[in-house]
C-alpha positions in Angstrom: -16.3 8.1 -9.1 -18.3 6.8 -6.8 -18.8 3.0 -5.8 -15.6 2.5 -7.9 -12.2 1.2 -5.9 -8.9 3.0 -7.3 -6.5 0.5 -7.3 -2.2 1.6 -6.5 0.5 0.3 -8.0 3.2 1.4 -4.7 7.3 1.2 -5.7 9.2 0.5 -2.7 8.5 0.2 0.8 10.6 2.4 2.5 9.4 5.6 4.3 7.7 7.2 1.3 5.4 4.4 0.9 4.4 4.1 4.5 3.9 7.8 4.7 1.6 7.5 1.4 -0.8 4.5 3.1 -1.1 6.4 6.3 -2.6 9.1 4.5 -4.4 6.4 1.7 -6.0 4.5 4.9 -7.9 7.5 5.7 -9.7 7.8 2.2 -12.4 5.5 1.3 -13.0 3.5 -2.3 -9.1 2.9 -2.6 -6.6 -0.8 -2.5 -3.2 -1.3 -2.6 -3.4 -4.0 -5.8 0.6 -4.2 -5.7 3.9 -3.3 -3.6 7.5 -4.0 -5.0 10.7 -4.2 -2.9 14.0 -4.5 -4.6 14.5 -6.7 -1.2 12.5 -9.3 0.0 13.3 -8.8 3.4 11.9 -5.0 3.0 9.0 -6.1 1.5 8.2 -9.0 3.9 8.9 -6.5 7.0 6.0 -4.5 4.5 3.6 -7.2 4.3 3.8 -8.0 7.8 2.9 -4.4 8.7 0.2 -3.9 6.2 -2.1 -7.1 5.3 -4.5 -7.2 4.8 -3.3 -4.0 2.1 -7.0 -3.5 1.1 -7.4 0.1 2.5 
């Protein structure tokens, strides 16, 4: 799969999710294409703390 970027779809953006883009941020040919928050304060906190999301 080289050259290609694997695009993630992430549910939430609690604990589980940060823990997952640590880990993703480390590993090349990969993007964050979407991030939903049943709370838009949650997922504003999220955005603030990960844009660009392209990791």
């Amino acid at each position: 799969m080289t050259g290609k970027t694997v695009r993630i779809g992430l549910l939430g953006a609690g604990f589980v999710v940060e823990f997952n883009l640590q880990v993703l941020k480390d590993v090349s040919g990969n993007e964050a294409a979407l991030v939903y928050s049943r709370s838009e304060a949650s997922a504003q906190k999220f955005s603030w703390r990960w844009e660009p999301v392209r990791l």
